[in-house]
C-alpha positions in Angstrom: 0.0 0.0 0.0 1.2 3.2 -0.6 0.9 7.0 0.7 -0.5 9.0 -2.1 0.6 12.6 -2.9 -1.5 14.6 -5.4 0.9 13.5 -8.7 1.2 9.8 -8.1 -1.5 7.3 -7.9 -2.5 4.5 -4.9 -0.6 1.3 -5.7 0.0 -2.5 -4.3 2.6 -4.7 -5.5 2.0 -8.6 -5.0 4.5 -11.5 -6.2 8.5 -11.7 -5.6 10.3 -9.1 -5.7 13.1 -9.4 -8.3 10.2 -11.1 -10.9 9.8 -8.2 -14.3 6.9 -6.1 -13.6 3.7 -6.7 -14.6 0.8 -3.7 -13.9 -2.9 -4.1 -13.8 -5.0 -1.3 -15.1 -8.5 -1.1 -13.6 -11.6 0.1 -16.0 -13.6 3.5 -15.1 -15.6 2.7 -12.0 -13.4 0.0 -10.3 -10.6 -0.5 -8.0 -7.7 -3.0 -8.3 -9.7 -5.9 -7.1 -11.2 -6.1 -10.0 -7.9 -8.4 -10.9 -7.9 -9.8 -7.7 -8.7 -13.3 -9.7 -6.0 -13.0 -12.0 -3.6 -11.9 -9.3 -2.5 -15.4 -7.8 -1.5 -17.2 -11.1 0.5 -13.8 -12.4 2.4 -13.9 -9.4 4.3 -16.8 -10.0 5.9 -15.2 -12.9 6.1 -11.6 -12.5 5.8 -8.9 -10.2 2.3 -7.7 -10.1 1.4 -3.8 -9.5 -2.3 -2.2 -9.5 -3.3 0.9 -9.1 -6.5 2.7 -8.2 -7.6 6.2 -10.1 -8.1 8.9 -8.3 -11.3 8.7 -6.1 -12.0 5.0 -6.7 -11.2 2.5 -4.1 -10.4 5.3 -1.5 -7.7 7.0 -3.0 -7.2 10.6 -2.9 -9.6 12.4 -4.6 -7.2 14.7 -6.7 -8.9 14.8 -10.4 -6.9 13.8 -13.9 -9.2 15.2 -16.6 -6.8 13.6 -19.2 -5.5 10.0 -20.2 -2.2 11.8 -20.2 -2.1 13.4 -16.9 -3.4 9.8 -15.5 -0.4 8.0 -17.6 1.9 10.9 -16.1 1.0 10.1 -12.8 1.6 6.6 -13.4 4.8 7.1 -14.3 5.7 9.2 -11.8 4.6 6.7 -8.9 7.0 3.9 -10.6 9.7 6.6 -11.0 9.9 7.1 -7.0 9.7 3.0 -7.0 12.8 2.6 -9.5 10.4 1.0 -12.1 11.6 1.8 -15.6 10.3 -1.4 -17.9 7.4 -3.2 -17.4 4.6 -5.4 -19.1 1.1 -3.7 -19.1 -2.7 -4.9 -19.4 -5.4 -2.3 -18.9 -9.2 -2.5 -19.0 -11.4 0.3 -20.6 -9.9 3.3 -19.3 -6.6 1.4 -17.9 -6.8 0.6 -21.5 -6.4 3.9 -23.0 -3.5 4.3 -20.5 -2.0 1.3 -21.9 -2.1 2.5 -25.4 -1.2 5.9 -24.3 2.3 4.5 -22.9 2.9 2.7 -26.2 3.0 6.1 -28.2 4.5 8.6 -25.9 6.7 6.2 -24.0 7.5 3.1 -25.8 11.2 2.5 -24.5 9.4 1.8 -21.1 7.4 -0.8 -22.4 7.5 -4.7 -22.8 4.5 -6.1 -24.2 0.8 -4.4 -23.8 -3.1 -5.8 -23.1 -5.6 -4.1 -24.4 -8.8 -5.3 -22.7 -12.4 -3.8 -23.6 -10.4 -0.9 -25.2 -11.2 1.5 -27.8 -9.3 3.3 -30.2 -12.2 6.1 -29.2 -14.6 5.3 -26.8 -18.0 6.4 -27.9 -18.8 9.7 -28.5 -17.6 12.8 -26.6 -20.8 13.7 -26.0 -22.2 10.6 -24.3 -19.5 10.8 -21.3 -20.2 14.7 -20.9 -23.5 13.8 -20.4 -22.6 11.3 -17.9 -20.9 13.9 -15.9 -24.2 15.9 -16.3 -26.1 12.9 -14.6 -23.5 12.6 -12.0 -23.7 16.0 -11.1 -27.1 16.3 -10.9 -28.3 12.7 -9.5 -24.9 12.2 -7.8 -23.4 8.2 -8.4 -26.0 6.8 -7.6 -27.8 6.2 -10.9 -24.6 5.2 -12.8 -24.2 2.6 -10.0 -27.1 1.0 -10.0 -26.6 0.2 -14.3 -22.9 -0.1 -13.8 -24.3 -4.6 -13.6 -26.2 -4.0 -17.3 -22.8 -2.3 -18.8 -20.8 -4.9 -17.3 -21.6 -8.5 -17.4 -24.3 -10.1 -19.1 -27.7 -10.6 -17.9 -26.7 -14.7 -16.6 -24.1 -13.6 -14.6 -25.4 -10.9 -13.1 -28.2 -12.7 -11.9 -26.5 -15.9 -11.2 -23.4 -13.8 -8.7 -25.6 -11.7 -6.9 -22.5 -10.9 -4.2 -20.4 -9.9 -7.4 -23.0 -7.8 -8.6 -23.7 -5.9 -5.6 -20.0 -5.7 -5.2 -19.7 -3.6 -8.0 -22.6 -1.5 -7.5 -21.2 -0.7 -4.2 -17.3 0.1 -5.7 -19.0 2.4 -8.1 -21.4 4.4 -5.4 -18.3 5.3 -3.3 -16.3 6.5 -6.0 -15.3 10.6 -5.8 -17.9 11.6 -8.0 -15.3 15.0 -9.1 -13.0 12.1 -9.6 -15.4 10.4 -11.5 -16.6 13.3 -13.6 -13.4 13.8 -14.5 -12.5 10.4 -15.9 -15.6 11.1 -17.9 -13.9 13.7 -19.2 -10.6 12.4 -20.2 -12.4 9.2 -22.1 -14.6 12.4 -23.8 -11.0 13.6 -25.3 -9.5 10.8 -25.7 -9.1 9.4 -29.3 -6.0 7.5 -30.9 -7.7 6.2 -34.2 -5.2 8.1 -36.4 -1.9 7.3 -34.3 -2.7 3.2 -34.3 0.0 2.2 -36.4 2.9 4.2 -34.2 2.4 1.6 -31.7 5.2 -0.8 -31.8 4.6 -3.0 -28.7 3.8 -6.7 -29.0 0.1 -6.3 -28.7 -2.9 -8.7 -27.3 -6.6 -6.7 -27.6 -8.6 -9.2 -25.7 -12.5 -8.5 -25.5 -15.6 -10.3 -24.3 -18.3 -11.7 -27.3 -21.2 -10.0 -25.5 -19.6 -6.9 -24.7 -21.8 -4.0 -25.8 -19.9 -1.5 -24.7 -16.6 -1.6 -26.6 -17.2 -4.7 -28.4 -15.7 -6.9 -31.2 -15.7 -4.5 -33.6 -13.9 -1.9 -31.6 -11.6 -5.0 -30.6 -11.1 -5.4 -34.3 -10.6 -1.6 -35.1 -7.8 -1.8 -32.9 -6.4 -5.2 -34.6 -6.3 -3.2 -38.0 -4.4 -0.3 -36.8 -2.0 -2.0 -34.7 0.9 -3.8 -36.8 1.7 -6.2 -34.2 -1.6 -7.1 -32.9 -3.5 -10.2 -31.8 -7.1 -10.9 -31.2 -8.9 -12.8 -28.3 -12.6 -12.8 -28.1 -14.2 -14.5 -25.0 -16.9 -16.5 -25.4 -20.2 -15.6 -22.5 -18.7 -12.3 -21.2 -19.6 -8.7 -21.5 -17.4 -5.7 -20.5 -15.6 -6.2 -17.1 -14.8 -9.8 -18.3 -11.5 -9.9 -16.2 -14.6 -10.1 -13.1 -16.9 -12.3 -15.4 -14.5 -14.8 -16.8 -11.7 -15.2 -15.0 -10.1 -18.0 -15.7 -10.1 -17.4 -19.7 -8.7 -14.1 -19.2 -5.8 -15.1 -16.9 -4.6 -18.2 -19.0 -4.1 -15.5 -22.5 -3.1 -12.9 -20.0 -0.4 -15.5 -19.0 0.3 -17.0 -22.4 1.1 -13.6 -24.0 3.0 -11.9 -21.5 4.9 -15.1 -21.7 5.6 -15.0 -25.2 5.6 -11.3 -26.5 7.9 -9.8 -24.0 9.9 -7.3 -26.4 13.6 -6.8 -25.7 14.4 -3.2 -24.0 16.7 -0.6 -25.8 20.2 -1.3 -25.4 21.5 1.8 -23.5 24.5 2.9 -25.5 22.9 3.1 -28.7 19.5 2.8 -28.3 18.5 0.8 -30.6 16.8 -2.5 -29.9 18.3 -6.0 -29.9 17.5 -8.1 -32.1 16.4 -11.4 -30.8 15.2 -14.7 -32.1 11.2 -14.9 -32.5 9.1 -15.8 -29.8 7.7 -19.5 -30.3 4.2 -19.4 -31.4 1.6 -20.0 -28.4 0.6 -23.5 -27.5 -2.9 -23.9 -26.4 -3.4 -26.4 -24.0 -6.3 -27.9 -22.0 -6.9 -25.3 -19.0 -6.1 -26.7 -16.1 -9.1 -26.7 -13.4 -11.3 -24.4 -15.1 -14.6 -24.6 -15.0 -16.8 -25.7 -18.0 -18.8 -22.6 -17.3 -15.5 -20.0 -18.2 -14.6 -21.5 -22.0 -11.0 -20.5 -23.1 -10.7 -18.4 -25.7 -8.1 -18.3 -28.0 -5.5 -16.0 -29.1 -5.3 -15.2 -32.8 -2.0 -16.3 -34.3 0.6 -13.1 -34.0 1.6 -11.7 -37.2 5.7 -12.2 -38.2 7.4 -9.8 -35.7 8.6 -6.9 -37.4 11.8 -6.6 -35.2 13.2 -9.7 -37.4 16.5 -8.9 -39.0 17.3 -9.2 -42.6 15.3 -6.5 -44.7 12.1 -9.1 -45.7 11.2 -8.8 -49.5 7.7 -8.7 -50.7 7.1 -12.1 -50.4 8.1 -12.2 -46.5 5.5 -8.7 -46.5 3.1 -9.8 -48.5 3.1 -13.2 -46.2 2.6 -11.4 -43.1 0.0 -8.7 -44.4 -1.7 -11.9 -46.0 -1.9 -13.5 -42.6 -3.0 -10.3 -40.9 -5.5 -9.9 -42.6 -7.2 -13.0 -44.0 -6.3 -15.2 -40.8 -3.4 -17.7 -40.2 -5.6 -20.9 -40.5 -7.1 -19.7 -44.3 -3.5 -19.1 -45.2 -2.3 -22.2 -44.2 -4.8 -24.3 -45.8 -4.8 -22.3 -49.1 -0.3 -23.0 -49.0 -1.1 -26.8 -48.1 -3.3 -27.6 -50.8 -0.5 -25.9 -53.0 1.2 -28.3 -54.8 4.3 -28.7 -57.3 1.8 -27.2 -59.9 -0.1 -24.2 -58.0 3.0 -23.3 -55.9 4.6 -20.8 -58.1 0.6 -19.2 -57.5 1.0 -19.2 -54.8 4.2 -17.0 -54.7 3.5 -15.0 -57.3 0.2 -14.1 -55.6 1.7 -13.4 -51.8 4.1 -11.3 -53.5 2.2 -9.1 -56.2 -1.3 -9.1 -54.6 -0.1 -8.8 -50.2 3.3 -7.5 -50.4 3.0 -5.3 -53.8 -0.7 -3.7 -53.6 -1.8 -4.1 -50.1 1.1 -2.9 -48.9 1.4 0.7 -50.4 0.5 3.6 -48.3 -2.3 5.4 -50.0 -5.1 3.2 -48.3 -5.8 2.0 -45.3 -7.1 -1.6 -44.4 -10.6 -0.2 -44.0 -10.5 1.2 -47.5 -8.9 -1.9 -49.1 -11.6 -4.0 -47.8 -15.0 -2.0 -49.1 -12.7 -1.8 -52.5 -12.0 -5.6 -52.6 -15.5 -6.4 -51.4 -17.0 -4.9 -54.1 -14.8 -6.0 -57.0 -15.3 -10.0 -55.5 -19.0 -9.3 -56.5 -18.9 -7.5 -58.9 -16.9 -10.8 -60.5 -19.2 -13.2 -59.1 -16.3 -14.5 -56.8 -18.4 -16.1 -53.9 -15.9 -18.2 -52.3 -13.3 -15.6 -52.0 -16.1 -13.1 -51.3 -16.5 -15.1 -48.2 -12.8 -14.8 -47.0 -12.9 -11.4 -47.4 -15.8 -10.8 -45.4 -13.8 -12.2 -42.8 -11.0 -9.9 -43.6 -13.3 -6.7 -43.9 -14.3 -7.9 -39.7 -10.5 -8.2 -39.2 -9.8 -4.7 -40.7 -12.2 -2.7 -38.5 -16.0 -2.9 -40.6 -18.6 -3.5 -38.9 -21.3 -5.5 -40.2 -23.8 -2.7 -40.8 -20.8 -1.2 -42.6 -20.2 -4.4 -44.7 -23.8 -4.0 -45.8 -23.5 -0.3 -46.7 -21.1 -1.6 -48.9 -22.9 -4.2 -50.2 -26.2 -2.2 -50.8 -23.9 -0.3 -53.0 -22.9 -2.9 -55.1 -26.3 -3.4 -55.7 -26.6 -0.4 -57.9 -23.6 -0.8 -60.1 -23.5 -4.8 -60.0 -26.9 -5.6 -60.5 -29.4 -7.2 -57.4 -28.5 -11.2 -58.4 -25.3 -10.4 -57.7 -25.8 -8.4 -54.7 -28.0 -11.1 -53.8 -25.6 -14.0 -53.5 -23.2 -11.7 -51.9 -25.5 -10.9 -49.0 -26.5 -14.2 -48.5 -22.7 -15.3 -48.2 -21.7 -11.9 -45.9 -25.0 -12.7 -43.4 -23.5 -16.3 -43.1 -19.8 -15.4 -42.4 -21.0 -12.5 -39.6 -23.5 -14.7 -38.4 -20.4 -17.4 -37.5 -18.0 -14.3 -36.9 -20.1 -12.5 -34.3 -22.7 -15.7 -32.7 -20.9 -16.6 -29.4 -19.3 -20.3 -29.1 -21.3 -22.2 -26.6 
């Protein structure tokens, strides 16, 4: 525990002392028990340190109106601690701070967790009116929803003591404190500045989250260029609380494997090490049928390998990216002697010539390649790149703006067989695994 002077923010550490740091950032609302479930199995590797914002969990009640100032004060409290280089995994707001110390201070850095994150959390003007509410009703309102925003409508009903938990961490919040975090979410919006993040990065969200969902989850995949995806089956926003035991075992199994070298101090450039091995997903051990695993979306190539890769080495990675690893690896093992030199020639011209140049972004290249697939009738393609449109950052009412489009100028049987395909793939894209 820590005194807590006006610049710095309330801490704990928990796990041996000379283990790499790990921190924990809690979501808007929450204190650092909100990990408390994740805490004893990321102890036996690293050094775990959480930290409450201002007002929450009885901390001081000095405001941050800013992601910034909250990431400065971070820093600041592991400055007088003599912590320079750490691994981080933030929820919501502790995940803006995360993505916040990826751009401004990447040399401090290991490997980040992005966990019901946003590159911009909703609209400016829905958290200003939050602060409205608060300031007028007082917390008591926003406490009494906080279980709807949260978990989903089983769990809540099913963990009545975790429920009324969090109703009760969220009414004694500081609600200038609160009001303030409000503010800083308001302002805060990194959607142009995703691809300056270098940092080995897992964005983990929950299937039934519905307030910075999948697709935010996916807009964040796009942007980030070394980026994987976890989507948890039967859990809504704080699913660190709500599935516990899925969230700790990718917690562990990235952090394990995706823990970037620091900057050697005389030059300060980074070493260049081997690649990390590839996860291996095993049975959980102990958990509960009722917290299902989910699983971490093969990492892209790590762009700290040495050598200068060509365009086939870029095309392979962008390929993988943004089709999937397990489409990319079937289409290159049902490539023979015959349709190898294809195979080549299209990783090379097609991933590492066109969709790597700079004038569009993934977002772009999607609607345009969406369209030209039916526009050619090109079903079965048409259905990986549906997929990819997900990966990239569309939405599915997005995909069908798109798709209405191609309508006009590709003619309705065309645009017919192309919704019928898209409304499968986001049906199995976006329906939970039981």
């Amino acid at each position: 525990m820590s005194e807590t002077p006006s610049n710095t923010l309330q801490y704990r550490f928990d796990g041996p002392e000379e283990a790499p740091v790990l921190i924990l950032g809690p979501s808007l609302g929450t204190t650092w028990h909100m990990w408390d479930r994740q805490v004893p199995e990321l102890t036996q590797q690293w050094r775990v340190f959480r930290f409450d914002l201002p007002g929450h969990g009885g901390a001081p009640a000095h405001p941050a109106g800013s992601v910034g100032d909250l990431t400065d004060r971070l820093l600041a409290t592991l400055e007088g601690l003599g912590v320079q280089r750490f691994g981080y995994a933030g929820c919501a707001l502790g995940g803006a701070i995360g993505v916040e110390l990826a751009l401004r201070h990447p040399e401090r850095l290991a490997s980040l967790a992005l966990i019901a994150a946003s590159p911009r959390f909703g609209t400016a003007d829905e958290f200003r009116q939050r602060g409205v509410i608060v300031r007028t009703n007082g917390l008591d309102p926003i406490a009494r929803s906080s279980p709807d925003r949260w978990f989903t409508t089983g769990f809540a009903s099913a963990q009545p003591a975790i429920t009324d938990w969090a109703v009760q961490m969220v009414r004694t919040t500081d609600p200038g404190c609160y009001i303030a975090a409000c503010e800083a979410l308001a302002s805060f919006d990194v959607r142009a500045e995703l691809g300056r993040v270098g940092v080995p990065t897992l964005v983990l969200v929950g299937s039934e989250d519905q307030v910075t969902g999948p697709a935010e989850a996916r807009t964040l995949v796009a942007g980030i260029r070394d980026a994987r995806l976890a989507v948890v089956p039967g859990a809504s926003h704080l699913v660190p609380v709500e599935q516990p035991a899925a969230v700790t075992d990718l917690l562990v199994r990235h952090f394990s494997t995706a823990w970037q070298p620091a900057f050697e101090s005389s030059t300060g450039q980074m070493a260049i090490v081997a690649a990390p091995p590839r996860p291996v997903l095993a049975a959980p051990a102990q958990a509960p049928q009722s917290a299902p695993i989910a699983e971490i979306a093969p990492a892209a190539v790590p762009p700290q390998l040495a050598g200068g890769p060509d365009a086939y080495d870029t095309g392979l990675r962008i390929r993988r990216e943004v089709l999937g690893d397990a489409h990319v690896d079937r289409e290159l093992a049902q490539a023979d002697e015959f349709g190898g030199d294809f195979q080549e020639f299209l990783t090379r011209s097609t991933w590492g010539g066109v969709w790597d140049r700079p004038g569009l972004d993934r977002r772009t290249r999607s609607c345009v390649a969406l369209t030209a697939l039916v526009a050619g009738g090109h079903l079965d393609d048409l259905a990986a790149h549906t997929r990819a449109a997900l990966r990239n950052g569309l939405t599915p009412d997005e995909i069908k703006e798109v798709l209405l489009q191609t309508a006009v100028y590709c003619g309705m049987p065309a645009a017919g067989s192309a919704f019928r395909v898209a409304q499968r793939v986001i049906q199995e894209e976006t329906t939970p695994t039981e």
